[in-house]
VOKOL-72389 format. One record per residue (C-alpha): residue number from 1; x, y, z. Coordinates in Angstrom, 2 decimals. Example, Ala and Ser with C-alpha at 12.3 -4.5 7.8 and 13.67 -1.06 7.14 Angstrom:
BEGIN
+-----+---------+---------+---------+
:   k :       X :       Y :       Z :
+-----+---------+---------+---------+
:   1 :   12.30 :   -4.50 :    7.80 :
:   2 :   13.67 :   -1.06 :    7.14 :
+-----+---------+---------+---------+
This chain:
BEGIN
+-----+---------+---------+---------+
:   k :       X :       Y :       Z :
+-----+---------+---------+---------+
:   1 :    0.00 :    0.00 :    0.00 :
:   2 :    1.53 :    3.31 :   -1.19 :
:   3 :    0.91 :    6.60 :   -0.21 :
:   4 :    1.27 :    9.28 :   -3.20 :
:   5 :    1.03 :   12.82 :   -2.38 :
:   6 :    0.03 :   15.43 :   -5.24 :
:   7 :    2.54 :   17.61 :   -6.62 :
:   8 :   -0.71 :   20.05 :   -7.24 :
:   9 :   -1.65 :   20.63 :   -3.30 :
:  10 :    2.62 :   21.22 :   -2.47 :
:  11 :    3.63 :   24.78 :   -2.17 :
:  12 :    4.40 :   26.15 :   -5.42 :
:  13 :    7.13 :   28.69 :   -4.80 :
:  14 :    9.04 :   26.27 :   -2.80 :
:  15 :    8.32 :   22.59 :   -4.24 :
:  16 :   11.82 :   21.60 :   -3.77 :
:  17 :   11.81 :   21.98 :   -0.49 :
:  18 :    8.79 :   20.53 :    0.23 :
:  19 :   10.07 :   17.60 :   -1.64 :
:  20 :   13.12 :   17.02 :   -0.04 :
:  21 :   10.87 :   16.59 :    3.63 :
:  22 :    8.89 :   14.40 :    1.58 :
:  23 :   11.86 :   12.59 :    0.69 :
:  24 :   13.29 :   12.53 :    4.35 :
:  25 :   10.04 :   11.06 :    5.58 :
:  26 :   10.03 :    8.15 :    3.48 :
:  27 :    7.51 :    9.28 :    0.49 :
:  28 :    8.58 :    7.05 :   -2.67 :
:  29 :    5.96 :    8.33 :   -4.82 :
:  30 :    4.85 :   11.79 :   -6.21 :
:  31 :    1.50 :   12.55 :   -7.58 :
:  32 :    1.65 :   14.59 :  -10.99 :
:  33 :   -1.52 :   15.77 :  -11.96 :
:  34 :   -1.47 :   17.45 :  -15.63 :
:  35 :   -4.18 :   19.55 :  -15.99 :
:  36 :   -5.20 :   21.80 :  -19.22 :
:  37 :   -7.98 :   23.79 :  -17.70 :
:  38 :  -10.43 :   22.13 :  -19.86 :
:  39 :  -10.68 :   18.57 :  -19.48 :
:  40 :  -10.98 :   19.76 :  -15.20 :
:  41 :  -11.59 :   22.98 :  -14.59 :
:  42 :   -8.50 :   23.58 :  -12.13 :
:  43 :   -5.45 :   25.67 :  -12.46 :
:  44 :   -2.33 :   24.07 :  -15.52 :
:  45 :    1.07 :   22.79 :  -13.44 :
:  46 :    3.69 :   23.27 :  -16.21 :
:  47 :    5.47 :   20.64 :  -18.14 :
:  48 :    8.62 :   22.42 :  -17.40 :
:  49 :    8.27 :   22.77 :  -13.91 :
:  50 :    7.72 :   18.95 :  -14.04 :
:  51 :   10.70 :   18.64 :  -15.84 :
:  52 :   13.14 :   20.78 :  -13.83 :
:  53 :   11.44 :   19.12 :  -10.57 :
:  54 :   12.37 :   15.10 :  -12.30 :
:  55 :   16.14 :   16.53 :  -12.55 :
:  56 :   16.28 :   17.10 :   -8.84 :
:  57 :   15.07 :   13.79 :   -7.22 :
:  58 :   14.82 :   10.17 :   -7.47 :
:  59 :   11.20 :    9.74 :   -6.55 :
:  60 :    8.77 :    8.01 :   -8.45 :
:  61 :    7.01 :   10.18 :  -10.91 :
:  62 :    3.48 :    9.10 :  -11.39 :
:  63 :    1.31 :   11.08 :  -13.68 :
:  64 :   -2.52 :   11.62 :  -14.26 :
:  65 :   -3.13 :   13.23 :  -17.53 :
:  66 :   -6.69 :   14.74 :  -17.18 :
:  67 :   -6.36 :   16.90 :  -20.64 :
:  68 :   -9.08 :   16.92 :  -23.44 :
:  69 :   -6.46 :   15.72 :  -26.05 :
:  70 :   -3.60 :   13.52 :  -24.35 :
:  71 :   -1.64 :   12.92 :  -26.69 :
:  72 :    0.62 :   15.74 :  -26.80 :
:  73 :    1.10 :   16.11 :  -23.08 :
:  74 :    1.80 :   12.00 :  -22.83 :
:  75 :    4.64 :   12.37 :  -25.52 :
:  76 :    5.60 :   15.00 :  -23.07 :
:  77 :    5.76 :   13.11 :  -19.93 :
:  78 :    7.33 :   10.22 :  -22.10 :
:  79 :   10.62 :   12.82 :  -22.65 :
:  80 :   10.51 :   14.58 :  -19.19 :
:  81 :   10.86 :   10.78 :  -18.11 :
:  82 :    8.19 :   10.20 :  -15.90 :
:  83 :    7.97 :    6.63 :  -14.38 :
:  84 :    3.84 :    5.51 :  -14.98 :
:  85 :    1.41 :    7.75 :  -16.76 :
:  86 :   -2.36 :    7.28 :  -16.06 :
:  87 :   -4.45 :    8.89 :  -18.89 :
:  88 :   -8.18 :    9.00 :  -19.00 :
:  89 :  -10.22 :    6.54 :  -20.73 :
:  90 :  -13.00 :    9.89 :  -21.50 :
:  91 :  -10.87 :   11.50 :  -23.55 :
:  92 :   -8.45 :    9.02 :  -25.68 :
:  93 :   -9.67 :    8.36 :  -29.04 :
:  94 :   -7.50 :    4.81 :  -28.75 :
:  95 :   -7.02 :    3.48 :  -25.00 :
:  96 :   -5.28 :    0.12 :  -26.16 :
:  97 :   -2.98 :    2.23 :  -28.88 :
:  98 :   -2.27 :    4.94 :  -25.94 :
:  99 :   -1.76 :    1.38 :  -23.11 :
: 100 :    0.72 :    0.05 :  -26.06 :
: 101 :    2.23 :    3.71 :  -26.73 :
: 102 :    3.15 :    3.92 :  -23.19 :
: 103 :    4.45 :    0.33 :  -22.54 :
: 104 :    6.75 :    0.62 :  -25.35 :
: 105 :    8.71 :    3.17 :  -24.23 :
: 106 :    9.36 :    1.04 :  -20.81 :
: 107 :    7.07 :    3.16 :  -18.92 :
: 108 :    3.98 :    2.02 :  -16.47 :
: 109 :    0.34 :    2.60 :  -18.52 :
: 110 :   -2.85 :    3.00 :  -16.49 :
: 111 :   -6.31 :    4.41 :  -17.36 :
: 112 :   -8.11 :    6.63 :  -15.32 :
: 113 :  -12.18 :    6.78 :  -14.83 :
: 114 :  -14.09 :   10.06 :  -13.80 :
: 115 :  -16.71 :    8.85 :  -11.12 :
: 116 :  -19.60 :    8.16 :  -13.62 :
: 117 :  -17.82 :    5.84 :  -16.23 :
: 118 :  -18.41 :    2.55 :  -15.64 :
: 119 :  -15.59 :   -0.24 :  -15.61 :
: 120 :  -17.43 :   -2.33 :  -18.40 :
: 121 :  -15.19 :    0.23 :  -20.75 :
: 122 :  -11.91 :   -1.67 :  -19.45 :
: 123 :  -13.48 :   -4.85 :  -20.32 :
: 124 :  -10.74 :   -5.47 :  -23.16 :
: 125 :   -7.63 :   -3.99 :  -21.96 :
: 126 :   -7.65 :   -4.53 :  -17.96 :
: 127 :   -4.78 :   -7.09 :  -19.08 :
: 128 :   -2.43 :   -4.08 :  -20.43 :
: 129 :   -2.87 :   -1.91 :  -17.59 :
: 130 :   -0.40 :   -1.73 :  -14.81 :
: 131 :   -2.77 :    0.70 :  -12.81 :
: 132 :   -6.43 :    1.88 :  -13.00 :
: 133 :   -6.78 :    5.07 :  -11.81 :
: 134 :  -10.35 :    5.36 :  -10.04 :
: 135 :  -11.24 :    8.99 :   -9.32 :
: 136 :  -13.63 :    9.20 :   -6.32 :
: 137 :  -14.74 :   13.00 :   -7.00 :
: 138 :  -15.48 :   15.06 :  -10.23 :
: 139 :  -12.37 :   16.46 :  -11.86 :
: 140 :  -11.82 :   20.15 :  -11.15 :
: 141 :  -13.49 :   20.08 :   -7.64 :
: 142 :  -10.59 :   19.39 :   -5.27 :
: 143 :  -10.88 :   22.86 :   -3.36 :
: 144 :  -15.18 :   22.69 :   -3.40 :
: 145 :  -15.70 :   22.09 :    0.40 :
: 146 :  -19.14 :   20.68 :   -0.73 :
: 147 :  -17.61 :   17.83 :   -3.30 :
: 148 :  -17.68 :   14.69 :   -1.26 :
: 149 :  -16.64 :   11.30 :   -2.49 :
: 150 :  -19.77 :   10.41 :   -4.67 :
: 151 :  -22.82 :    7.44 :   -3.15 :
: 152 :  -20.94 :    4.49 :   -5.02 :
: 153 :  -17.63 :    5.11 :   -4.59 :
: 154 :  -16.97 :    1.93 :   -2.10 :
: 155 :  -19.52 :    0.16 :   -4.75 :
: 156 :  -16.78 :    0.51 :   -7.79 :
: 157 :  -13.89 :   -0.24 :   -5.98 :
: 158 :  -14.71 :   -3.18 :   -4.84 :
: 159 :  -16.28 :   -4.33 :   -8.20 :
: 160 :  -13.02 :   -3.53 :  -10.13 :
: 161 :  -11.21 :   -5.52 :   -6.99 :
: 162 :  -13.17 :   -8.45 :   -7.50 :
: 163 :  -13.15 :   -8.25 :  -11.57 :
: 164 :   -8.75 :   -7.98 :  -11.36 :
: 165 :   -8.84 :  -11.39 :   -9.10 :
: 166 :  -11.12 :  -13.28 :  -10.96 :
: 167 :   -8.45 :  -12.53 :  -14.11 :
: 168 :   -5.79 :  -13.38 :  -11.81 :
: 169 :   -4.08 :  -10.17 :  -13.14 :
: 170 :   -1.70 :   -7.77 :  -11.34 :
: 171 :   -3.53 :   -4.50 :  -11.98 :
: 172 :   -3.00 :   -2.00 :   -9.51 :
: 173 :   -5.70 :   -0.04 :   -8.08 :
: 174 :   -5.63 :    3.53 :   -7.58 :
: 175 :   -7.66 :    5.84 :   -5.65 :
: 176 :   -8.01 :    9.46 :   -6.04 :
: 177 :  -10.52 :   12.36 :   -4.54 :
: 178 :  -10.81 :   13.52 :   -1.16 :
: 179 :   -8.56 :   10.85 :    0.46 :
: 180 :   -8.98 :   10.34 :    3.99 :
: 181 :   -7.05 :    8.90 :    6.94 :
: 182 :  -10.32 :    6.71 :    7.54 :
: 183 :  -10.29 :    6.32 :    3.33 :
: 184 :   -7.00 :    4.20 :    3.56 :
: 185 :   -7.88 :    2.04 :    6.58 :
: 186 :  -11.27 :    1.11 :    4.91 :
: 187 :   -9.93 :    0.22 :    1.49 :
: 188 :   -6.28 :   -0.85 :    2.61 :
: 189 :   -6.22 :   -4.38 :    1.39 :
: 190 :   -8.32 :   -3.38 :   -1.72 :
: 191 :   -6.61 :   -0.62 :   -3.23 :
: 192 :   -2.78 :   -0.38 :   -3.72 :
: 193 :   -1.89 :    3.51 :   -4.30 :
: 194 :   -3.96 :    6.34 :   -1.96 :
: 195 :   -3.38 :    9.68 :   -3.71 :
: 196 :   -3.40 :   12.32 :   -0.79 :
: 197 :   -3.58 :   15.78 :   -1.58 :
: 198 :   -6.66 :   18.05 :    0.21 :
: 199 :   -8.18 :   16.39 :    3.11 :
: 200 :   -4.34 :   14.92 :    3.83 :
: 201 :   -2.95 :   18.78 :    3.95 :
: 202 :   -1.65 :   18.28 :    7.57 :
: 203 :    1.90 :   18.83 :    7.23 :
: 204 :    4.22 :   17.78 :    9.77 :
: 205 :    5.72 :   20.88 :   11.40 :
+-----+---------+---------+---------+
């Protein structure tokens, strides 16, 4: 079970330092959210900031493309040298093309569902996925204090559990949206990867 905090909730005019604690209290995974204020109505994080931020640590660089076209912004992340990129399944015009795209450059592939889509459109290409992505709120609505985790949240996750061991395949689930300290002990066993980023804000003084 990993913990992955999001790049997006750090503090912007001083992300390496906030890093390096990261770093010094045992984080092994960073959450990149690429945003193009379309696809989810929140603010861009620039590809180069991205970039200069991969040259200054070792930790692993996992990216959620939520863009209305990704394929510009995956070649991106493919250069920049990002370790797994999760794109969403709403917006590619070819999801096993993209999964194969991805996989051939030696890079982790996952597809990522907004709340509403329903797994049946994984049905085919669950087997080339090293992640699924599942987001638990609506894109853009991080900072809404009123945007809970929707009804069927607990519903999906456990479906898309039982559908990866009946395949006996080792798809990784990932959760993202309003992750909880009470989130990770319910679904710890079910899920793999907890994305923190608002309601895990605490930050060790």
């Amino acid at each position: 079970m990993i913990l992955s905090p999001s790049l997006i909730c750090l503090d912007m005019c001083n992300l390496e330092s906030d890093v390096r604690r990261l770093e010094a209290d045992g984080v092994t995974m960073l959450h990149i959210d690429i945003l193009d204020g379309h696809f989810s109505p929140s603010m861009p994080l620039g590809l180069e900031t991205v970039r200069q931020l991969r040259a200054k640590t070792n930790l692993f660089f996992d990216a959620h493309v939520m863009t209305s076209d990704p394929e510009y912004f995956v070649g991106e992340l493919l250069d920049i040298g990002i370790q797994r990129i999760n794109f969403h399944a709403e917006t590619c015009r070819h999801i096993d093309g993209m999964l194969n795209r991805i996989r051939s450059a030696g890079v982790q592939a996952g597809v990522a569902l907004k709340p509403s889509t329903p797994l049946t459109v994984l049905e085919y290409v669950l087997e080339k996925c090293d992640t699924v992505l599942l987001m638990l709120i609506n894109p853009g609505y991080a900072s809404s204090k009123g945007e809970g985790q929707v009804a069927y949240a607990d519903k999906k996750i456990r479906d898309l559990r039982e559908e990866i061991d009946r395949r006996s395949l080792p798809v990784k689930i990932e959760l993202d949206g309003r992750i909880t300290h009470e989130n990770v002990q319910r679904w710890e066993g079910i899920a793999d990867c907890f994305v923190t980023g608002s309601a895990f804000k605490e930050v060790r003084k």
